[in-house]
C-alpha positions in Angstrom: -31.2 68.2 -59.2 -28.0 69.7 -57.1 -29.9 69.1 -54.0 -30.6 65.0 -54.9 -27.0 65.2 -56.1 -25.9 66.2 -52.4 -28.0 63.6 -51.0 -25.9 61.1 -53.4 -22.9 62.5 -52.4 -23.6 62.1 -48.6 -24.7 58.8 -49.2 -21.8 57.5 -50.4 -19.8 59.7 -48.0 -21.1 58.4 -45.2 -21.2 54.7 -46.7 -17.6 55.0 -47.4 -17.0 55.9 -43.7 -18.3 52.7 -42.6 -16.7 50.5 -45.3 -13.5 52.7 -43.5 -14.7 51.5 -39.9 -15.5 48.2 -40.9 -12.1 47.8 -42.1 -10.5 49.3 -39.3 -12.1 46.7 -37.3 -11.3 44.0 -39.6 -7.9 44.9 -39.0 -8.7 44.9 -35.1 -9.7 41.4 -35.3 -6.9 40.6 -37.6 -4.9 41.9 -34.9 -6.6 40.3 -32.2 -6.3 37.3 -33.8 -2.6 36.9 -34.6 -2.4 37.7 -30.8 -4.5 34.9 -30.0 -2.8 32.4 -32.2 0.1 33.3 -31.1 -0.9 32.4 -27.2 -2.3 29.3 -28.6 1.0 28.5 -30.6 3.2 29.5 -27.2 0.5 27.4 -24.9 1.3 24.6 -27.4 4.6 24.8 -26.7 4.6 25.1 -23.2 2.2 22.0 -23.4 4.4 20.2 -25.3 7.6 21.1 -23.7 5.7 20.2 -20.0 4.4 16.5 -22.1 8.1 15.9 -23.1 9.3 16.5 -19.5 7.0 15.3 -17.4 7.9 13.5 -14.6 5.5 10.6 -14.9 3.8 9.4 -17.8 1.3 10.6 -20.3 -0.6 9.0 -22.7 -3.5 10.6 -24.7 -6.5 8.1 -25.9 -9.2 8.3 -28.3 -12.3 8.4 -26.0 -14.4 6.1 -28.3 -11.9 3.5 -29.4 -9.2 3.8 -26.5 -6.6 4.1 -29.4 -2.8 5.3 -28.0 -2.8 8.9 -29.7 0.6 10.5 -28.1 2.6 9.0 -25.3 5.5 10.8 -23.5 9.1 9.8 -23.3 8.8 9.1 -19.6 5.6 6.3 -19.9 8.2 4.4 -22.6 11.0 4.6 -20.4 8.9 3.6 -17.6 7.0 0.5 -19.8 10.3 -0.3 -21.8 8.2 0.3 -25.0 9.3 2.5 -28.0 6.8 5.5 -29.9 5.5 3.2 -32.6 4.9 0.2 -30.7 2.2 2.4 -28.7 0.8 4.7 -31.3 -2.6 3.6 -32.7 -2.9 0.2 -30.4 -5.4 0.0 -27.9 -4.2 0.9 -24.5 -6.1 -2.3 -23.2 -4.7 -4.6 -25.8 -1.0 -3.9 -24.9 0.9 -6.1 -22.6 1.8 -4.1 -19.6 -2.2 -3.6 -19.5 -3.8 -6.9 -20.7 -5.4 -9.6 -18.6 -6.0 -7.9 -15.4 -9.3 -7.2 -13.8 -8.2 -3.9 -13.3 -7.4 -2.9 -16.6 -11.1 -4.2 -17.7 -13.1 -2.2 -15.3 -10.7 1.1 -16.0 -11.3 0.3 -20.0 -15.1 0.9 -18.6 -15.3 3.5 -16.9 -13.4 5.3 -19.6 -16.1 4.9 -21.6 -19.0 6.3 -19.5 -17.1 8.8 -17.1 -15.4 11.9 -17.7 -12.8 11.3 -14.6 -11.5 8.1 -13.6 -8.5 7.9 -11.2 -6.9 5.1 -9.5 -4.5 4.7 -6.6 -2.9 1.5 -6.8 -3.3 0.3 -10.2 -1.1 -3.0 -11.3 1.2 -2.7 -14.4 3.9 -4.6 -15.6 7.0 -3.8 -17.8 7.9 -5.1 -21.2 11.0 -7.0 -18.9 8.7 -8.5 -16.4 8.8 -5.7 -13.6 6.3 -4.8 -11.5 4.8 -1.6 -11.1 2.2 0.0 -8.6 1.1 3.4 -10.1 -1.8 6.0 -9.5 -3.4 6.6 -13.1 -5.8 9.7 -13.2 -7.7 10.1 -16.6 -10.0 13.4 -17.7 -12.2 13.2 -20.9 -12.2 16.7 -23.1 -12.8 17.4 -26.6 -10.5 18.6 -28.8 -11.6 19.7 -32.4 -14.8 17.9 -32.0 -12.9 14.6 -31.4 -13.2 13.4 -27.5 -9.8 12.7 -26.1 -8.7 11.1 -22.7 -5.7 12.7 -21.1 -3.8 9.8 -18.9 -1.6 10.4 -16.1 0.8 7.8 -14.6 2.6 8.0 -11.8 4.9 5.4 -10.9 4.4 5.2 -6.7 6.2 1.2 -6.5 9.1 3.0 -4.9 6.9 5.3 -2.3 4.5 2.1 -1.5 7.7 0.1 -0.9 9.2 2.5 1.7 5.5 2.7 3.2 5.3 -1.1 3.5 9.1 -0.8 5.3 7.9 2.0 7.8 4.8 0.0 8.5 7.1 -3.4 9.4 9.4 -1.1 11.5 6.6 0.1 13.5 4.6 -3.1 13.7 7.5 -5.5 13.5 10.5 -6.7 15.7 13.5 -6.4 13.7 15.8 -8.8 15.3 13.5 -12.0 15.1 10.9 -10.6 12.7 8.3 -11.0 14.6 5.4 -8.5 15.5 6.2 -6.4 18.3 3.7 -5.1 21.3 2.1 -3.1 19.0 1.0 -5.6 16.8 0.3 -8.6 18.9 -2.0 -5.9 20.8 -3.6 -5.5 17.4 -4.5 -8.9 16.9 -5.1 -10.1 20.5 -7.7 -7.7 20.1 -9.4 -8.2 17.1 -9.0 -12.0 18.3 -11.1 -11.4 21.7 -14.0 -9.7 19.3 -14.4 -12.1 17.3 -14.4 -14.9 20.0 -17.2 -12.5 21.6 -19.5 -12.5 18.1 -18.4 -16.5 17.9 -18.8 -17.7 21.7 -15.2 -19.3 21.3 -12.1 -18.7 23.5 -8.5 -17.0 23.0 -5.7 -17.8 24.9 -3.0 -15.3 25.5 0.6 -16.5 26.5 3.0 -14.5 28.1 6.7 -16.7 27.7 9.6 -15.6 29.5 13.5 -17.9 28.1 14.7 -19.0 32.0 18.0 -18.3 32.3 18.6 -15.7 29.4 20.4 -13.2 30.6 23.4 -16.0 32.2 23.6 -16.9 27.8 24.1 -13.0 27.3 26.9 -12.3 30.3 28.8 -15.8 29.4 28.2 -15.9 25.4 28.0 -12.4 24.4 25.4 -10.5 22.8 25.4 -12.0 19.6 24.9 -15.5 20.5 22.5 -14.1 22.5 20.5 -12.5 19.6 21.1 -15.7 17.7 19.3 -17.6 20.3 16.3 -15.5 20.4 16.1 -15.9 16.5 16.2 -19.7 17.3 13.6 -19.6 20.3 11.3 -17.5 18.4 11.2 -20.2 14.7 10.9 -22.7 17.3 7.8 -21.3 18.9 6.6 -20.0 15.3 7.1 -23.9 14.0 4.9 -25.1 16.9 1.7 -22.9 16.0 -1.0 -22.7 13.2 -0.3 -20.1 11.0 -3.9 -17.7 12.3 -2.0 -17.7 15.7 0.0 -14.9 16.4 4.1 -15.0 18.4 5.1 -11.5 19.5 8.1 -10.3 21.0 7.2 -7.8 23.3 10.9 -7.1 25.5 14.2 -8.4 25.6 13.4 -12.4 26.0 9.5 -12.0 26.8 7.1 -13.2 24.3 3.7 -13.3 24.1 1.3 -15.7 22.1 -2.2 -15.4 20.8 -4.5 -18.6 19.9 -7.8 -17.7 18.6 -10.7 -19.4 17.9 -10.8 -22.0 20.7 -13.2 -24.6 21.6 -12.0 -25.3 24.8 -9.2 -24.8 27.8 -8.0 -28.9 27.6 -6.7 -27.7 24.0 -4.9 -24.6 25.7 -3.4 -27.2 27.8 -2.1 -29.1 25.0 -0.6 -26.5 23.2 1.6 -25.2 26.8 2.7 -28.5 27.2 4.2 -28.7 23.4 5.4 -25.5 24.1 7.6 -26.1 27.8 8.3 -29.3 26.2 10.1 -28.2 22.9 12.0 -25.9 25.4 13.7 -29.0 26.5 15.6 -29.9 23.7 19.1 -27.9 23.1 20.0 -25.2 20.4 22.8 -25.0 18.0 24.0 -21.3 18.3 27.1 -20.6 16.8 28.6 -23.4 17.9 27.4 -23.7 21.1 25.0 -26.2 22.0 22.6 -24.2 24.7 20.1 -25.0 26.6 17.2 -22.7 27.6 13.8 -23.6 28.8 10.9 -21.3 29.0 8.0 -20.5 31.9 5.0 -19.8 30.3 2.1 -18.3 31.8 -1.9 -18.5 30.3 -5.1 -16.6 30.2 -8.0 -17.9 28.8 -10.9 -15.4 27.5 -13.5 -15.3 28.8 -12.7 -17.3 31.7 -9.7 -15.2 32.8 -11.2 -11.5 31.5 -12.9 -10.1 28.9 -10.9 -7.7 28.1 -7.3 -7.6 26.9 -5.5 -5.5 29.5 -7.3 -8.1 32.0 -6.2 -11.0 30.2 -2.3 -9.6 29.7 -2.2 -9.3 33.1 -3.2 -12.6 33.9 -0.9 -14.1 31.6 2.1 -11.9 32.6 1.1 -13.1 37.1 0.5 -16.8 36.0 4.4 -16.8 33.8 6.0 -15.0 37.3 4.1 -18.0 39.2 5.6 -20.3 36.8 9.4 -18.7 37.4 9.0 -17.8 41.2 8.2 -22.5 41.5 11.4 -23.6 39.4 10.7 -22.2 35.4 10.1 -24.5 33.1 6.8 -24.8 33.0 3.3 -23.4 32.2 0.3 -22.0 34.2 -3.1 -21.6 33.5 -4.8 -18.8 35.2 -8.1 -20.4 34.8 -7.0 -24.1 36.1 -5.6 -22.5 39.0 
């Protein structure tokens, strides 16, 4: 009896000592967990505190429905919308979003992919503004419910001073229109396609005869002006798929693609000189300022550009080195 009566007490000794270190571990958990719930309630702060700052906009969806959940301060600024007027509307069903092919393949792909992000996607402000802006969505899940988490970055302003670079560098500021580099460009693409088509492209070099007397005797500015006027005069003249460069101080240079044959080249020159013969209104000052113009023809002349610039450029010095006013065609000579 006293020794069963041990083996009670033991028992319930040693039972006891694991209720003790099961509660010591409960109270490790317990622990463990406040210190866990605390992260989470500071990582939802710093979450919210980074949604409500944010530099672009934010707007959380229901996966499955595409239901506005949250949106930030800086997406209602940006679309001119208030909280309530977002919260539980379809994203796709609200005005700066509706009706644009965009917005229906984006409402797809939300639906079937987990990351969806676009670079120039079209939006438009409650006032009527346009806006260019890169969305990037992610699907997660979030207490079992499958969220998408939109950002939207307004880049109108950046794509507006990439478009001004671009017509700085490809574009002559003082007549507007394209420089070397870009009439290089498209004389070139121009003498490709006439290779795939079996047609011809004309390049004209154009020099204004007597220029530089306007400049010394007028000044600068009327000079400028007159450039302006001499190069709508030669842009009036063309089709809109050729192309009038200014490449130097009064040179210009002229490609006509897609060209049956050189008798229309011909045409074209002569209604070129010819407008040259009629007097300017500058400033005041009625001026009058012909223009030599030399052509070559592709493939006639070269088939390639730098042999075809050439051409032009020794045909125009032709034209100036008989009297000016006048036009040349390399391939007629």
């Amino acid at each position: 009896m006293p020794a069963e009566e041990a083996r009670t007490k033991k028992q319930l000794a040693d039972e006891l000592e694991q209720l003790r270190e099961q509660v010591r571990q409960l109270k490790a958990l317990e622990s463990e967990f406040k210190v866990i719930e605390q992260e989470l309630r500071c990582s939802e702060r710093q979450y919210r505190q980074l949604f409500e700052s944010a530099q672009h906009g934010i707007v959380i969806l229901d996966a499955d429905t595409g239901q506005v959940k949250s949106a930030n301060p800086h997406l209602l600024k940006m679309l001119g919308y208030s909280n309530e007027e977002l919260l539980g509307k379809n994203l796709w069903d609200i005005e700066a979003f509706i009706d644009t092919d965009r917005s229906r393949a984006a409402s797809h792909e939300l639906k079937h992919r987990d990351h969806v992000r676009y670079e120039d996607f079209p939006l438009e402000t409650r006032n009527g503004r346009r806006l260019d802006v890169e969305l990037e969505s992610n699907v997660c899940t979030i207490n079992d419910t499958r969220i998408v988490h939109c950002n939207i970055r307004d880049t109108s302003e950046r794509k507006r001073l990439e478009r001004e670079l671009h017509l700085v560098a490809t574009h002559d500021s003082m007549t507007g229109l394209p420089n070397r580099t870009l009439f290089r460009d498209r004389a070139h693409l121009a003498v490709l396609h006439a290779q795939r088509n079996k047609k011809r492209v004309a390049i004209m070099s154009l020099d204004l005869d007597n220029f530089n007397t306007v400049n010394e005797t007028m000044g600068n500015v009327v000079g400028d002006h007159l450039l302006k006027a001499a190069a709508d005069r030669m842009t009036g003249l063309l089709r809109k798929s050729d192309t009038v460069a200014r490449v130097g101080g009064d040179e210009f240079a002229i490609v006509i693609p897609e060209i049956d044959d050189v008798s229309s080249v011909d045409k074209v020159s002569h209604k070129i000189v010819d407008a040259f013969r009629h007097h300017f209104m500058v400033n005041g000052h009625k001026i009058l300022v012909t223009v030599s113009v030399g052509v070559a023809v592709f493939p006639e002349d070269g088939r390639d550009l730098d042999t075809l610039v050439n051409s032009a450029d020794k045909s125009m010095y032709s034209v100036r080195s008989t009297g000016c006013n006048n036009y040349k065609i390399s391939c007629k000579q």
